[in-house]
C-alpha positions in Angstrom: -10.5 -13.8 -2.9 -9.0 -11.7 0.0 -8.2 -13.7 3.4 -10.9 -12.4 6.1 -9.8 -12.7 9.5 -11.5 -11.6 12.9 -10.3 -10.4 14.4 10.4 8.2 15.4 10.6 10.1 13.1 14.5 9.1 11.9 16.8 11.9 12.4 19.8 11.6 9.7 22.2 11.1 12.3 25.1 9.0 10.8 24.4 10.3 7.3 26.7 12.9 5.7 23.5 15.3 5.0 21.2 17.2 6.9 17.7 17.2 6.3 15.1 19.0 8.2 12.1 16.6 8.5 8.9 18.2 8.5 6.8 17.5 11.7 3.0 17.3 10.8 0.2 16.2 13.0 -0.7 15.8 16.6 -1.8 12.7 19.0 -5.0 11.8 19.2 -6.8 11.0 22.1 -8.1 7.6 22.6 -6.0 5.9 19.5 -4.2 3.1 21.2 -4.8 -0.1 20.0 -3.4 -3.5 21.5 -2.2 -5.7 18.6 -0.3 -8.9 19.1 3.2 -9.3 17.9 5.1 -11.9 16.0 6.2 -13.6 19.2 2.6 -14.0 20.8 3.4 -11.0 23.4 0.9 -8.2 23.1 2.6 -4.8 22.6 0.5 -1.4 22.6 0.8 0.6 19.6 0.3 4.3 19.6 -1.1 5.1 16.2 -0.9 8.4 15.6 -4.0 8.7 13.5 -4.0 12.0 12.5 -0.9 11.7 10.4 -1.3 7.9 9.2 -5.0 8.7 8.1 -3.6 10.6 5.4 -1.7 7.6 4.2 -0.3 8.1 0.5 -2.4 10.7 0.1 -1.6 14.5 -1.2 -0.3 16.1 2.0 -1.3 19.8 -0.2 -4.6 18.6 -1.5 -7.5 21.0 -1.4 -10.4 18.6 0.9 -13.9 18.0 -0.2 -13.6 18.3 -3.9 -17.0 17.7 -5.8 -18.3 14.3 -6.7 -17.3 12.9 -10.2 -18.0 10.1 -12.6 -15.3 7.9 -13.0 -13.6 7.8 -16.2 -13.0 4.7 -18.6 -9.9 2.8 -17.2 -7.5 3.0 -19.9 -4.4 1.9 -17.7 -2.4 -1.2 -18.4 -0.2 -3.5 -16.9 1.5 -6.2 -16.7 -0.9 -8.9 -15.1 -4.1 -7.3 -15.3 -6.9 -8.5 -13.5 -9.2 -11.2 -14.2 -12.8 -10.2 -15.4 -14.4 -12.1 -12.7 -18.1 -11.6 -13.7 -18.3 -8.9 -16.4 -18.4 -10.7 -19.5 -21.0 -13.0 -18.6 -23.0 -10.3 -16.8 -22.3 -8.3 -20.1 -23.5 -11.6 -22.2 -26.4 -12.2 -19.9 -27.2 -8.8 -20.2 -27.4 -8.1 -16.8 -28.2 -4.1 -16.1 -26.7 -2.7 -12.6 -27.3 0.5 -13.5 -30.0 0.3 -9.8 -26.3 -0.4 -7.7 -24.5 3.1 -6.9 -20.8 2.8 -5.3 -19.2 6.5 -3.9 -15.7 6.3 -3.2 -13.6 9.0 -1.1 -10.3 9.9 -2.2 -7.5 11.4 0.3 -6.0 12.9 -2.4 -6.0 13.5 -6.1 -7.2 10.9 -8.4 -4.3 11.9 -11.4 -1.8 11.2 -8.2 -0.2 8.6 -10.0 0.5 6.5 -7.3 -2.3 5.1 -4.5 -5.1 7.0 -5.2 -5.0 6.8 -8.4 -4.6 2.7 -7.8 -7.9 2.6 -6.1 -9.5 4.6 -9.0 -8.4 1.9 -11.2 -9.5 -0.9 -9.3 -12.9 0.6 -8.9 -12.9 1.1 -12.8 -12.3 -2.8 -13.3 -15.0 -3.2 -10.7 -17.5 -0.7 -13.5 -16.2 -3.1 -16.2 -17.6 -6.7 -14.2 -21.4 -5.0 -13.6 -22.2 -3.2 -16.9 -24.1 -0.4 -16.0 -23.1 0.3 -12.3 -23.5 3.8 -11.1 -19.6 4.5 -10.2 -18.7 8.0 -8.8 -16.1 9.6 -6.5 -14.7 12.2 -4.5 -11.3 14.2 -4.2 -9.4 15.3 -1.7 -11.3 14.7 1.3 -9.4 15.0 4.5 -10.0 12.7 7.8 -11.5 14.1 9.9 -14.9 15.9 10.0 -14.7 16.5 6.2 -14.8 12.8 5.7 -17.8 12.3 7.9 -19.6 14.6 5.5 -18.1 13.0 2.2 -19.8 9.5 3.5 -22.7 11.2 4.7 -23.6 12.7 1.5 -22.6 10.0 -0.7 -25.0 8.1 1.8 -28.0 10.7 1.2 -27.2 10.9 -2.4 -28.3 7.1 -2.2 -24.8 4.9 -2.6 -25.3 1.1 -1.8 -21.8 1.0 -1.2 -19.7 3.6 -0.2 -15.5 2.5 0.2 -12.6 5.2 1.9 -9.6 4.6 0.4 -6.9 5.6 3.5 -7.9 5.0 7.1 -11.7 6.8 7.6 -12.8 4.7 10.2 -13.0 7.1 12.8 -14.9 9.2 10.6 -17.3 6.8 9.4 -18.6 4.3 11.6 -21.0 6.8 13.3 -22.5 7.3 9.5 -22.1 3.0 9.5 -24.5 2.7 12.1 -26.8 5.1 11.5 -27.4 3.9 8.2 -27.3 0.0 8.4 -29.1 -0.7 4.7 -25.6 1.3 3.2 -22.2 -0.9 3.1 -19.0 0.2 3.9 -15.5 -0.7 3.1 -12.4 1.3 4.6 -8.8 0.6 4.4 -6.6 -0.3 7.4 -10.0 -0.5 10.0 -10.8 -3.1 12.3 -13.5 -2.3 14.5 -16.3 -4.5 13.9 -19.8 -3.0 12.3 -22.5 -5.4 10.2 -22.2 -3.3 7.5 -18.8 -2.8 7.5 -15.9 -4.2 5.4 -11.8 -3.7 6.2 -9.4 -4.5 3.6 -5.7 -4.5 3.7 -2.9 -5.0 2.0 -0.2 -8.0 1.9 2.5 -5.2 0.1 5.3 -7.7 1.6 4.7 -10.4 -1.5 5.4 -7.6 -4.1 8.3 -6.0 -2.1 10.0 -9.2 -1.5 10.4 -9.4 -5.7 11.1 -6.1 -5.8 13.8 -6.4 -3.6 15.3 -9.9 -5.3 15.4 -7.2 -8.7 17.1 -4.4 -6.9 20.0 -6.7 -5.3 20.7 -8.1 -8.8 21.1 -4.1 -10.0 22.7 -2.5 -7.3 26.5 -2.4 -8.0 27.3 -0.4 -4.9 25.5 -2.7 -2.6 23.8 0.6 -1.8 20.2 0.9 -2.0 18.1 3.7 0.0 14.8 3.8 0.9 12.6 6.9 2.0 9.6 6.0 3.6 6.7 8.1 5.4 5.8 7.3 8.5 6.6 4.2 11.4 3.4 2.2 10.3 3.1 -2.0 10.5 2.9 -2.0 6.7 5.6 0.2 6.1 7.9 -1.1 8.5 6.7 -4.7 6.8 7.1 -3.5 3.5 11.3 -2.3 4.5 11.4 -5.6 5.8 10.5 -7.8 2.8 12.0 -5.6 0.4 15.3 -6.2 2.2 14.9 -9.8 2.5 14.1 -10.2 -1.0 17.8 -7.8 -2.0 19.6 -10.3 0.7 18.3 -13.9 -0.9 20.4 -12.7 -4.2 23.0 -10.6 -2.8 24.1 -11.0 0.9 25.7 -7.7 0.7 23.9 -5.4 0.3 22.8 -2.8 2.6 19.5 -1.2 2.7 19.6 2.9 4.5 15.9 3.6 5.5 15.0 7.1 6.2 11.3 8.0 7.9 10.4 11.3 6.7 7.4 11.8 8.5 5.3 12.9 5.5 3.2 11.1 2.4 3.9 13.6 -0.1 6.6 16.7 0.2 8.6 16.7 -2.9 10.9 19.3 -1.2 11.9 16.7 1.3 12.0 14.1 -0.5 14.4 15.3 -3.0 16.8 16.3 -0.2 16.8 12.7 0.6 16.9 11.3 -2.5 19.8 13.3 -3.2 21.8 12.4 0.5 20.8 8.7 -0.3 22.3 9.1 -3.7 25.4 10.9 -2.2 25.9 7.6 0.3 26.2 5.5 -2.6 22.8 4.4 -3.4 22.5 3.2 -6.7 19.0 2.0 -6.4 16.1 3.8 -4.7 12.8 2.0 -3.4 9.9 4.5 -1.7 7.0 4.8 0.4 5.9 8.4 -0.5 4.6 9.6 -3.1 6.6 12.4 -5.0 8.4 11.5 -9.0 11.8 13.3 -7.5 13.2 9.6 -6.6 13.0 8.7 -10.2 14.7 11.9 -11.6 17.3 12.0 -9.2 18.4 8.4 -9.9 18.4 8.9 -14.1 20.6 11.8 -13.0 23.3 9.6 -10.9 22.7 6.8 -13.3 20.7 4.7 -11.1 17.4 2.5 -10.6 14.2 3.4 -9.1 11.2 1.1 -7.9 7.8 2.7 -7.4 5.3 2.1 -4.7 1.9 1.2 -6.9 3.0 3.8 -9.5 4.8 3.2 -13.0 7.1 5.3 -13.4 8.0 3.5 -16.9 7.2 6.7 -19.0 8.8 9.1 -16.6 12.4 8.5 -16.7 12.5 4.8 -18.7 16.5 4.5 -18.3 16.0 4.6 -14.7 13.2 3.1 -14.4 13.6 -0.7 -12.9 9.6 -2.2 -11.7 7.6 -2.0 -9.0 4.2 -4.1 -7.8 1.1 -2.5 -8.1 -2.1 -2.9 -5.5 -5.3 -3.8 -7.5 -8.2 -3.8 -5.3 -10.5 -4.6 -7.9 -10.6 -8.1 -6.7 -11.9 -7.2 -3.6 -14.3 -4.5 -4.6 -16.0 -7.3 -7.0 -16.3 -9.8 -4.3 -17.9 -7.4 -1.8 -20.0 -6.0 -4.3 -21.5 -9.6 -5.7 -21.8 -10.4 -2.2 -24.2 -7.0 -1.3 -26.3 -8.1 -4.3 -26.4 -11.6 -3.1 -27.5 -10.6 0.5 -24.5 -12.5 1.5 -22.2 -9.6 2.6 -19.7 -10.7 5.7 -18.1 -7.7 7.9 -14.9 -8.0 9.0 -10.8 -7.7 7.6 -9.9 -9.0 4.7 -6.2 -9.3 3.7 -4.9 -10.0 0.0 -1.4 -10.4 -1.6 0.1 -12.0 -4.7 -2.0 -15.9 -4.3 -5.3 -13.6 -4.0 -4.6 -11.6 -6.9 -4.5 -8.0 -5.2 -0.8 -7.8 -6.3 0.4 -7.4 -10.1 3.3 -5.4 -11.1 4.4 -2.5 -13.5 6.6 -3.2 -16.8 10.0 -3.8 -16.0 12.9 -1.4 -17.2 15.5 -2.1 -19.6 18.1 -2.8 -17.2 16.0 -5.8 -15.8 17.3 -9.1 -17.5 15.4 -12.1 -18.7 17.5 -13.9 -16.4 16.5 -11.6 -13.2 13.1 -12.0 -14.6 13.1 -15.9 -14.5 14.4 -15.8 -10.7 11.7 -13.6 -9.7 9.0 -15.2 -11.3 9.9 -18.6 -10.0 9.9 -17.0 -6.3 6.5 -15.1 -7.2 5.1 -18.9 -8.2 6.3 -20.0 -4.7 4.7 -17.6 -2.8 1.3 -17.7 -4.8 1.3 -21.6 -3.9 2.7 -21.5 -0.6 6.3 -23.4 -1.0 7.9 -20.6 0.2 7.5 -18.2 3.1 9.7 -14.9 3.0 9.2 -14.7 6.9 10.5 -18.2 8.0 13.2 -17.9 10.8 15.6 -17.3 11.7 15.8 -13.3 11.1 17.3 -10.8 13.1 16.4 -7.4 13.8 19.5 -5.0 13.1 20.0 -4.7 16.4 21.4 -8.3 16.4 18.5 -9.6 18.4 16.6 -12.9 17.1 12.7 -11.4 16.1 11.8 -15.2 14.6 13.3 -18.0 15.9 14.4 -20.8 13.9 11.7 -23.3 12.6 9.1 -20.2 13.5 7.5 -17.8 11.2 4.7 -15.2 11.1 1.5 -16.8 9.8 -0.3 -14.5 7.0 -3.2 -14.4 9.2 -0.8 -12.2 11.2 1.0 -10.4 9.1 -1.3 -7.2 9.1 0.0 -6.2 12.4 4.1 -6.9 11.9 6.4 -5.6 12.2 7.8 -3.2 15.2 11.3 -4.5 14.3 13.5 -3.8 11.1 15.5 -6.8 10.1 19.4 -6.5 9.7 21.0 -5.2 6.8 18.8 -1.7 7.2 20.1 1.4 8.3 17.8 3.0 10.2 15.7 3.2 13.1 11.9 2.6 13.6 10.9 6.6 15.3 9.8 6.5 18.6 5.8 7.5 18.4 
């Protein structure tokens, strides 16, 4: 099960490319949080909500698309999920057809890539209560739409109603108003009795990715679009680079912030000035294929971000973890039934089973594959902790000291630092 707790925009200055970065969003009032950082000082950290909120979602999305039943789940993996209760529930025959779960989509559920994760995991979640009334909604925007979208799913009669990208602000109003409905959000923490936060431990999958990519790479090049200067993006970078350094100390890793989820217009320009630099493996945090085609173009490798790519452009195709949330969804809904739900922040990686990855690509060796999957054992039991000092930021300055580390129970809120070997600066917010 998930671990509960209580609890600038990068110019391309010094790359041989301009690319005009598309400034979305404005400040809202009221949104700084104080979070402590890996060293035990507290730091304050303006969140710009009203980009973040839209987090791997479909920046050109029409909001507040119609309810719809979810379809069968016919995706597969490598490591699917464990059927926690559905085949004795099934065997029992055990009828949940009285439980109705609403989820809210940012974006388009056939985006191939994080909503279309959390569709999946809610599937799973169909195929452990036989009979569950399962049903969601599209495109729905932070912001006053959301409000709405939980609103109706809550008049419509939902027992349980999860937002997939950061709704909080949207939804505890409709939380309190409505304490016999439960709630689960992404990326919230306020604290509500009816109210659920879950997050992601991306860092465990990344690190493996990373250990792949530093075995491809031959130019010791490897670029890395992401969207905006977030904790789990920034962690995300971080562990991905550590991961490329364990196999290959030199390799370099050229992070560009591009200030957007979803712009494949963008993100082809910097796929393509990443590619003219030398990169000979691309990683990503947004959410356009153009990665993928640029690098089967330039004869290179591409790791997706909860997508699989493996169809797409197979040659260039190297892996990438996947988020399944399904674990989490189970849990919260066995607990609801039970009368045993507990609010507060729950926090999965690879050991809790909210990590699994895509196939590999042809490029990827039985002999990479055995170094990664004896790392991915050591994480799951604990032996061996990606974040154990000393690192450097790449500013030369020491972020964990030697014989220090950041605990997992922390790691929701790291990092404000990018460690040495990237490129690239964390934007000013």
């Amino acid at each position: 099960m998930g671990r509960q707790y209580e609890r600038r925009m990068t110019t391309l200055e010094g790359h041989d490319q301009e690319i005009t970065l598309k400034q979305t969003g404005a400040e809202v009032p009221g949104m700084n949080k104080l979070f402590r950082s890996k060293s035990g000082v507290l730091v304050s950290i303006l969140i710009v909500f009203a980009l973040v909120a839209a987090a791997c979602g479909d920046d050109d999305s029409e909001s507040g698309s119609g309810v719809v039943d979810a379809p069968a789940d016919d995706t597969e993996t490598d490591s699917p999920a464990e059927d926690t209760e559905g085949d004795s529930a099934e065997a029992a025959g055990e009828d949940y057809s009285d439980f109705k779960v609403v989820m809210i989509l940012d974006g388009s559920a056939e985006d191939g890539g994080w909503n279309t994760t959390h569709l999946r995991s809610g599937n799973r979640m169909v195929d452990a209560f036989p009979g569950i009334d399962f049903s969601y909604v599209e495109a729905i925007e932070p912001g006053q739409p959301a409000t709405n979208a939980f609103q109706d799913a809550v008049d419509a009669g939902a027992d349980l109603v999860i937002g997939t990208t950061f709704y909080q602000f949207d939804m505890m109003e409709v939380a309190d108003e409505n304490p016999d409905t439960y709630f689960l959000t992404w990326a919230g923490f306020e604290d509500q009795p009816n109210v659920g936060h879950f997050s992601q431990a991306t860092e465990d999958g990344r690190y493996l990715d990373g250990m792949v990519a530093g075995l491809l790479t031959e130019s010791n090049i490897i670029g890395y679009p992401v969207g905006f200067p977030y904790a789990e993006v920034n962690r995300g970078l971080n562990a991905f680079t550590l991961g490329a350094q364990e196999v290959n100390p030199d390799i370099e890793v050229r992070a560009l912030y591009l200030n957007t989820w979803f712009d494949p217009a963008i993100e082809q320009q910097a796929a393509e000035a990443l590619a003219n630099e030398g990169a000979d493996v691309i990683a990503h945090e947004v959410g356009a294929q153009v990665y993928a085609t640029v690098m089967a173009e330039r004869g290179g490798y591409v790791f997706g971000y909860t997508n699989d790519w493996s169809d797409f452009e197979p040659e260039a195709w190297a892996g990438g973890f996947l988020i399944d949330w399904s674990t989490y969804y189970i849990e919260q809904v066995e607990d609801i039934i039970a009368g045993e739900f507990t609010p507060g922040i729950s926090y999965g990686g690879l050991a809790e089973g909210w990590i699994e990855f895509a196939p590999y690509g042809p490029a990827v060796t039985d002999e990479m594959l055995e170094l990664v999957e004896e790392r991915k054992q050591q994480i799951i039991d604990g032996t061996f902790d990606m974040f154990a000092g000393p690192i450097f930021d790449n500013q030369g300055n020491e972020v964990i000291a030697d014989g220090a580390t950041i605990p997992f129970a922390e790691r929701d809120f790291c990092c404000d630092f990018l460690v040495e070997g990237i490129i690239g600066e964390i934007p000013a917010t």
